[in-house]
N, C-alpha and C positions, 0 to 999 in steps of 0.2 A: 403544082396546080392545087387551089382551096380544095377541103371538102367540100360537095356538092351542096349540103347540108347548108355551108358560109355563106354560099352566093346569096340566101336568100335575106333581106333588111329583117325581119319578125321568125322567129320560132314559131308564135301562136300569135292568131290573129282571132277574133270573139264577133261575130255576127249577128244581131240580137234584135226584138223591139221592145221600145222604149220603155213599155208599164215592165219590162224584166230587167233595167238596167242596176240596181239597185243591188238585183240577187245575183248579175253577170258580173258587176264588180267585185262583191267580195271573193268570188275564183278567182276573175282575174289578178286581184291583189296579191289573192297566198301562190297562184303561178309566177308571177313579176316578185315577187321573193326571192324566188328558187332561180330564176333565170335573168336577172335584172329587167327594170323597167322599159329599157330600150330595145327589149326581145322580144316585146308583148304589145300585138296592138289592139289598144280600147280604145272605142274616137275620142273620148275625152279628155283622155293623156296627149290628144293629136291635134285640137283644135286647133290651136296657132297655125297649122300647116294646112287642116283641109279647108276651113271655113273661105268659102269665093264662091264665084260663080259657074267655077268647073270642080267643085265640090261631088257630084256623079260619078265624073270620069276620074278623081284621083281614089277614091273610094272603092271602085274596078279594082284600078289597079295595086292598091295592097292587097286588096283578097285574091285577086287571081296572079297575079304577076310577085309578089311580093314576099309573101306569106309561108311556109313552110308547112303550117298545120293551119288547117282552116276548122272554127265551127259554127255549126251554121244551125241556127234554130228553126224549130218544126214548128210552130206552136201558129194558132188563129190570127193572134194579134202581129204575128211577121207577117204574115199574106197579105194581112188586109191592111198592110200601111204600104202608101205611096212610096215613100225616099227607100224603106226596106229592099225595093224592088231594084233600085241600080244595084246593093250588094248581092243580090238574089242571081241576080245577071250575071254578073262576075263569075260567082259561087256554078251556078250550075255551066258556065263555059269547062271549071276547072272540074264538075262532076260529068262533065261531056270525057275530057281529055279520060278521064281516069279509067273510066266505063271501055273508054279506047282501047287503051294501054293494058286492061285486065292481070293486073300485075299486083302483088300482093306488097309492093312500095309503093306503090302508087296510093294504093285502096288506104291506106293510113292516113294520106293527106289531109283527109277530109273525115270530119266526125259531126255528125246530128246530135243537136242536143233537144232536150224539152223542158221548158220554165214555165210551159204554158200548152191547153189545152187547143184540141185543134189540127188541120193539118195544111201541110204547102202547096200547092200544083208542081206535077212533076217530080211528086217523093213516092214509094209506094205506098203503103201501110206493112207492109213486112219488115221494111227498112229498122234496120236497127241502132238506138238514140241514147246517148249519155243523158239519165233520169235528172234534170237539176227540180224535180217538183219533190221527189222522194229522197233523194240524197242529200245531206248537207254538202257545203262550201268547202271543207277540205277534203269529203270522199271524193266531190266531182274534181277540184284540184290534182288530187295523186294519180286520179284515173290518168287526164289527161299531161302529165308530166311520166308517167308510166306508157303512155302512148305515141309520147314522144318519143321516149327511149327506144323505143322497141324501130319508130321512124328511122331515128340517128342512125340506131347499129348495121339495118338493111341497108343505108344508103353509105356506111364504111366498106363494107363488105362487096362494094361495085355493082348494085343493080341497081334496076333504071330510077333515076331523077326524074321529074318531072320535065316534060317542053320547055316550060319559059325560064328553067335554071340556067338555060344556055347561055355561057358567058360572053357577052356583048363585048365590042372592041372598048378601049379606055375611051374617057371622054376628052372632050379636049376644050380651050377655051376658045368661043367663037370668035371672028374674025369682026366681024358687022353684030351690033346689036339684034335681038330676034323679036321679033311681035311675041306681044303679052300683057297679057288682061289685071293691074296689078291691084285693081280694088283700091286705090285710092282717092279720093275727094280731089283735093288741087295740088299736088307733088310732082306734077308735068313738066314746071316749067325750069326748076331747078335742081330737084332732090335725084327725081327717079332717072334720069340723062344720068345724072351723077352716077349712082346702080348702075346703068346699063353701059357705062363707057369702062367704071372698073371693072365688071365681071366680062374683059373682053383678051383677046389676046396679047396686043400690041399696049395695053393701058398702061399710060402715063404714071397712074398713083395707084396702090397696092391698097394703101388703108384710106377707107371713107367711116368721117366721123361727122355724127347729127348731133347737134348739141341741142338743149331747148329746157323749159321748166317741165313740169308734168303736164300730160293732159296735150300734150304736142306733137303727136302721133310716130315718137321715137319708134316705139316697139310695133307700128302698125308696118312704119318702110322697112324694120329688118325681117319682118317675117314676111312681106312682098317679096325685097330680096332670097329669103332660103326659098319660096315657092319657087320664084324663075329661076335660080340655081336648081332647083331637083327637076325641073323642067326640062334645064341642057342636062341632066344627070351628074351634076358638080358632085363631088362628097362634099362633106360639109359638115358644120358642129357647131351647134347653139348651146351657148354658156348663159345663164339668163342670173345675174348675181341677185336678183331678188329671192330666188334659192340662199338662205344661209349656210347651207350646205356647202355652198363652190366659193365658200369668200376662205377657202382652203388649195396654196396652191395643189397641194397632193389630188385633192379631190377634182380640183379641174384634169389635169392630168392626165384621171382616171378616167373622166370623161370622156376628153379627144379621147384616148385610145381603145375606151368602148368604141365611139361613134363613128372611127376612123379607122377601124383596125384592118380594111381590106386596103388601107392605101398606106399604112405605117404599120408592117408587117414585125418590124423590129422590135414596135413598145408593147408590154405587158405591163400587166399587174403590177403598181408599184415602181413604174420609170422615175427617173428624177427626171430636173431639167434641162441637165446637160444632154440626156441621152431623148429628150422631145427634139429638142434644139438639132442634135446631129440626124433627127428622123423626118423632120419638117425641111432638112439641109437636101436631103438626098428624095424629095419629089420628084415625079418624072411626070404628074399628073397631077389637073388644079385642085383645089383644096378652099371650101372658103371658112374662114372662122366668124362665127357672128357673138360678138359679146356685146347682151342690153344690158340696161340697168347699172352702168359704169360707177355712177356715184358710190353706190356702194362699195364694191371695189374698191375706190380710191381712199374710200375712209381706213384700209388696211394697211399700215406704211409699206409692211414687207410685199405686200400683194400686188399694188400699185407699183412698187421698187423693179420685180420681178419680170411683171408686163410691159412697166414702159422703158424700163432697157434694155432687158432681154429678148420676149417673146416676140414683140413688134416689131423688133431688129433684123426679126429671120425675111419679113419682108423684103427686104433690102438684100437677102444672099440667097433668096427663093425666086425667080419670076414664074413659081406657078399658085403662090400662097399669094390670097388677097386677106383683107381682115374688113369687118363693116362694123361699127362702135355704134354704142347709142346712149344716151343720160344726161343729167342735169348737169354733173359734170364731163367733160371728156379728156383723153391725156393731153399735156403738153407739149404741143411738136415743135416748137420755135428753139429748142437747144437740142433738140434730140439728132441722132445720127440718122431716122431716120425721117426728118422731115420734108428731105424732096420726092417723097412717096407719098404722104400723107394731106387731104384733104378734108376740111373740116366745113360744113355745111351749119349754119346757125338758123332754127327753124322759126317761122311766124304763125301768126294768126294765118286763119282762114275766113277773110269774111266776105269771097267770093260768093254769092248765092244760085247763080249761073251753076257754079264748081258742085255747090252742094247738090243744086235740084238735076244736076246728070245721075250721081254718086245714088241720091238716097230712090230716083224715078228705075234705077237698073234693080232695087228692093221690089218697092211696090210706086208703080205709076201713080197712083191710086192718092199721094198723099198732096195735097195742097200745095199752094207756092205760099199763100199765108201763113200757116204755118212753120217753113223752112224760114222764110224772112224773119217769122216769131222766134223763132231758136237760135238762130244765124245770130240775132241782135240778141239777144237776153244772153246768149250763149260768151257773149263780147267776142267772137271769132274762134274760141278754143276749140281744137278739130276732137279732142278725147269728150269731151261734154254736147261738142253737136252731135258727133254722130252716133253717142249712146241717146241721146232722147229721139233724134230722126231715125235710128234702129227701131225702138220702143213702137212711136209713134206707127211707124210702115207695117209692122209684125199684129199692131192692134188692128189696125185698119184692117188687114187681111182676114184674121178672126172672124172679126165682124161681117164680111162679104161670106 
């Protein structure tokens, strides 16, 4: 059985409002140092994943459900912001449990901090708070990696974990597609079927790949896709090669077996890829690989060599690994061994307007059909250029009301 400690996706999770973000990143940074970036959650490092419509409820749920160390700021400017108030929620559910639980592992879970003058509903004034208005960035740093520590070692030594560490049965891949809100414009009629029939059980084809130029909402349907994958609880790993960092096989690698390591128990630090390959062999539960930004990649010979006849291949000796592609370029399935698995989706224009004024009226009601017509057509149909000016446009309008 994992340490209790494993169950949880974040070590430290950062709580915060916004005029502090500035001075919450630079702790955050020197902690995601010490602990990798994948251990630490800041929303910023998360946008891709929480930006929707159920942006509230996923936001919950890393700080209460997810999280390991929570901290949670005191200060005027948290109260008094609106969106602060679903992590607030979250946060004092999990200062409910702890309060319960009157347990000195428990009570570490969670730590107050102050960036800012001011106080919360529902804190006391006695309540005791990691100083970030007097303290520099690497005092409060050490505190809280020293806080941790002391976390980890209680929860080795077998007292109580937290409620929601409780380990949940594996996931499985659904039988029947499942309702889900995926935030896209017009991806209904071909693309997102496409998503919902691979990440299912019985699917036909393992790898779905979207080809398109830029600005063709490649990296909008693979991050649709990881949200409804964390949805059914898929594991899952985002390779994104616009990172130049990962156009290194070692360093993808290291990746998966960061991002994956509760279902590839096998790879450590430093796997090659024979021993990914025998680890990705021996699934017993689904797994999905999301790689955007392909082209680059493929500008790699060895890199491209690697994944397209190696890594993609496990598809074909796994039926719990799916893979989802996306870039200007995509690989080559028409000689490959594993091309009766492989499905390639070639993306268009959007010059639906119907498509758009659903898309941008779920923003703000509020904005014009003249204008989407105006963007739609200036825009020549490109979905990356509509829906950043109809973004823009919706966000201003609100402002202004």
């Amino acid at each position: 059985m994992p340490n209790l400690a494993e169950t949880f996706r974040f070590d430290v999770a950062f709580s915060f409002a916004g005029p502090h973000r500035d001075k919450v990143r630079a702790v955050a940074e020197l902690v995601a140092k010490n602990l990798g970036k994948e251990r630490v959650f800041f929303d910023e490092w998360y946008s891709h994943e929480i930006l929707g419509d159920d942006m509230d409820v996923l936001l919950q749920r890393f700080y209460h459900e997810q999280s390991l160390f929570v901290l949670a700021d005191l200060s005027e400017d948290y109260a008094g912001r609106p969106w602060c108030q679903a992590e607030a929620r979250a946060i004092r559910a999990l200062r409910l449990n702890i309060d319960t639980a009157r347990d000195e592992t428990q009570r570490l879970r969670l730590l107050n901090t102050r960036f800012g003058p001011g106080e919360v509903p529902g804190v006391f004034k006695t309540t005791g708070y990691l100083d970030g208005i007097n303290n520099t960035a690497q005092q409060c740093a050490e505190l809280i990696l020293k806080r941790l520590g002391l976390l980890r070692q209680r929860l080795a030594q077998g007292q109580a974990a937290a409620p929601t560490a409780v380990l949940n049965p594996p996931p499985v891949w659904p039988t029947q597609p499942a309702v889900f809100k995926h935030g896209l414009a017009d991806r209904t009629q071909r693309e997102w079927p496409a998503v919902l029939l691979l990440l299912t059980a019985d699917a036909a084809k393992r790898i779905l790949m979207f080809n398109g130029p830029s600005g063709y909402s490649k990296s909008a349907l693979l991050r649709a896709a990881e949200k409804y994958a964390r949805a059914l609880r898929i594991p899952r790993a985002y390779v994104d090669f616009k990172d130049s960092a990962l156009l290194n096989e070692a360093n993808i690698i290291s990746k998966l077996t960061a991002d994956l390591r509760d279902v590839l128990p096998g790879l450590v630090a430093g796997s090659t890829r024979w021993e990914l390959s025998k680890a990705l062999r021996a699934l017993r539960q689904p797994v999905l690989l999301l790689l955007d930004t392909y082209e680059k990649a493929a500008e790699t010979k060895e890199l491209r060599e690697w994944i397209e006849t190696q890594l993609l291949a496990e598809a074909e000796e796994c039926d719990q690994l799916r893979f989802i592609i996306g870039g200007q370029k995509v690989p080559e399935a028409a000689k490959a061994r594993w091309q009766d698995r492989a499905e390639t989706v070639e993306l268009d224009r959007i010059l639906d307007q119907r498509a758009w004024k659903e898309w941008v009226h779920a923003i703000n009601p509020n904005v014009d059909e003249k204008h989407i017509e105006a963007i739609v057509l200036g825009a020549d149909g490109v979905p990356g250029t509509i829906s950043t000016f109809l973004e823009t446009c919706a966000r201003k309008l609100a402002q202004a009301h």
